[in-house]
C-alpha positions as CSV (number, residue, x, y, z in Angstrom):
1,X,50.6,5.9,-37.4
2,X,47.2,5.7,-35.6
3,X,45.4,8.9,-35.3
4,X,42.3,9.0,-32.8
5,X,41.0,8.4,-29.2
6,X,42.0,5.4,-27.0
7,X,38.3,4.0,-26.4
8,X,39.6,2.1,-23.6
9,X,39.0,4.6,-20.6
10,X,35.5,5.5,-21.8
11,X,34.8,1.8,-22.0
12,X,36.3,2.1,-18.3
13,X,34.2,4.6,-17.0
14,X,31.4,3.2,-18.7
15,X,31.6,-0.2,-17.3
16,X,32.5,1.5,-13.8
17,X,29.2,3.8,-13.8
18,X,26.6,0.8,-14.6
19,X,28.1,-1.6,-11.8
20,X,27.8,1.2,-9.4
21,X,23.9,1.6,-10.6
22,X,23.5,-2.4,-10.1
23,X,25.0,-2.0,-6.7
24,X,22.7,0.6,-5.8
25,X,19.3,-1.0,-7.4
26,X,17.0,1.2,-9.3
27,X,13.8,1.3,-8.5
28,X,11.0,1.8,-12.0
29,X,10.9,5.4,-12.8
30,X,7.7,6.9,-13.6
31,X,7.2,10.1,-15.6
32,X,5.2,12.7,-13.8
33,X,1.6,11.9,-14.3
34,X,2.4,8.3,-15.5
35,X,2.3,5.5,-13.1
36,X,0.4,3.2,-11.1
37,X,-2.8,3.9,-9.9
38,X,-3.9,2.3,-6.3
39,X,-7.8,1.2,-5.2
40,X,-8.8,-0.6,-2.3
41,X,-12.3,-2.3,-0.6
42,X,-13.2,-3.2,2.2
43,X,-15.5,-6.2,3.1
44,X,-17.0,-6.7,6.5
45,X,-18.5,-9.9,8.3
46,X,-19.7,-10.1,11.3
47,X,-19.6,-13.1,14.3
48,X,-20.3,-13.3,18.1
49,X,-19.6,-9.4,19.0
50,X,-16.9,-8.8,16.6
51,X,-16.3,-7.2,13.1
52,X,-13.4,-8.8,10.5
53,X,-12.6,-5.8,8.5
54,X,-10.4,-7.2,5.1
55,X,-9.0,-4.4,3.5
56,X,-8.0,-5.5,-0.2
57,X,-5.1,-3.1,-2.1
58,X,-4.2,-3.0,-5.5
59,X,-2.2,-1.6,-8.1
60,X,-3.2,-0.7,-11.7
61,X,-0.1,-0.5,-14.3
62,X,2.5,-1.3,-11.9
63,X,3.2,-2.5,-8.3
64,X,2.5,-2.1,-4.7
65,X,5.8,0.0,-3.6
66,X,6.3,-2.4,-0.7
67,X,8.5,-3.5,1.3
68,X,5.2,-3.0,3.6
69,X,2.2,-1.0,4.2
70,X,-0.1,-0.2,7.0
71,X,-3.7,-0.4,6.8
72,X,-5.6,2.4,9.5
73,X,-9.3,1.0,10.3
74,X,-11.4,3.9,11.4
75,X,-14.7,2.7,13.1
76,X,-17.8,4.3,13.7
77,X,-21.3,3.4,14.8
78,X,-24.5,5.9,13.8
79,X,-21.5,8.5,12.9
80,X,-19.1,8.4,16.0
81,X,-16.0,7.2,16.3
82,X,-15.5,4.5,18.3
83,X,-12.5,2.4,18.0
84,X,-9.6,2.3,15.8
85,X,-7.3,-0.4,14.7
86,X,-4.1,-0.9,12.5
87,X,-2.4,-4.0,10.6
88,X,1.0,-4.0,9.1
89,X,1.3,-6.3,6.2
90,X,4.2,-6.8,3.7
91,X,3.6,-6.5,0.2
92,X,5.3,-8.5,-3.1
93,X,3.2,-8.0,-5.8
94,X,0.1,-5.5,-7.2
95,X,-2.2,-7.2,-4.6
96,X,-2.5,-7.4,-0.8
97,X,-5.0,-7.8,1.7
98,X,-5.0,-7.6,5.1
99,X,-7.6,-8.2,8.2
100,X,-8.4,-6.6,11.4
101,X,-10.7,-7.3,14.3
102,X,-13.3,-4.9,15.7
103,X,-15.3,-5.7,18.6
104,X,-18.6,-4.4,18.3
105,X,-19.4,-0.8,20.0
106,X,-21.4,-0.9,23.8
107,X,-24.4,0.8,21.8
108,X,-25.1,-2.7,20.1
109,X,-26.9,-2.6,17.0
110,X,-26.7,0.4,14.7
111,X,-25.5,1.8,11.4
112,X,-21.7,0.7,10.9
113,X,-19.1,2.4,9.0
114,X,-15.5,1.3,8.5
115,X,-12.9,3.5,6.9
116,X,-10.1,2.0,5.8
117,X,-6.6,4.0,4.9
118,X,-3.6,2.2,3.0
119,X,-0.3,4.0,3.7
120,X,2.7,3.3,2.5
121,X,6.2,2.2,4.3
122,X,6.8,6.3,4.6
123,X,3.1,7.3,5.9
124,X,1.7,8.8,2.5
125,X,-1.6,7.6,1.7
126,X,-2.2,5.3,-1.3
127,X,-5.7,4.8,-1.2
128,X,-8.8,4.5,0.8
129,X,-12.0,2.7,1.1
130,X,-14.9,2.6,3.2
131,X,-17.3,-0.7,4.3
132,X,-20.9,-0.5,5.8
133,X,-22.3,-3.2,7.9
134,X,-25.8,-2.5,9.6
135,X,-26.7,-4.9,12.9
């Protein structure tokens, strides 16, 4: 005479629960406070009457969270805004970089500033970074 549980159905239900996690994907999980940490800079050249803005994004201790980000180019010449510019770029790793193209302001020559914004796939901002270029 046997005396105890049938392990078979909790073996079941066991089985069943992780293939339906699999199916679903899990994405890392963080504890609060715990996590990667994102930077970003911005380099700036300059050629016949336009700016290339490269925005470069990375992650410390883990990854970019991807599938894509946006990266929002503020630019201003002796402190006003004058033009603004966005690049969507996808992302694969803990590193990304992206370009844009700024034409330079009527003014001409002056004080440049370029503030760059990373947000993520959702529109929360990861990280951002500003570039100076004087002409």
């Amino acid at each position: 005479m046997r005396t105890g549980r049938s392990v078979g159905p909790l073996l079941l239900g066991l089985f069943v629960g992780l293939s339906v996690i699999a199916v679903l994907g899990v994405s890392p999980a963080y504890a609060r406070g715990t996590g990667p940490t994102y930077s970003c800079s911005v380099s700036v050249t300059y050629t016949s009457s336009t700016f290339y803005v490269k925005t470069t994004v990375a992650a410390t201790g883990g990854y970019l969270p991807g599938p894509s980000e946006s990266d929002s180019v503020k630019a201003y010449v002796n402190g006003v805004l004058y033009s603004t510019q966005s690049s969507n770029y996808s992302v694969g790793t803990n590193v990304a970089s992206t370009m844009v193209t700024i034409p330079v302001s009527s003014h001409g020559s002056g004080s440049y500033t370029f503030q760059s914004a990373i947000l993520n796939s959702k529109g929360s901002q990861l990280a951002s970074c500003t570039g100076t270029y004087t002409l």
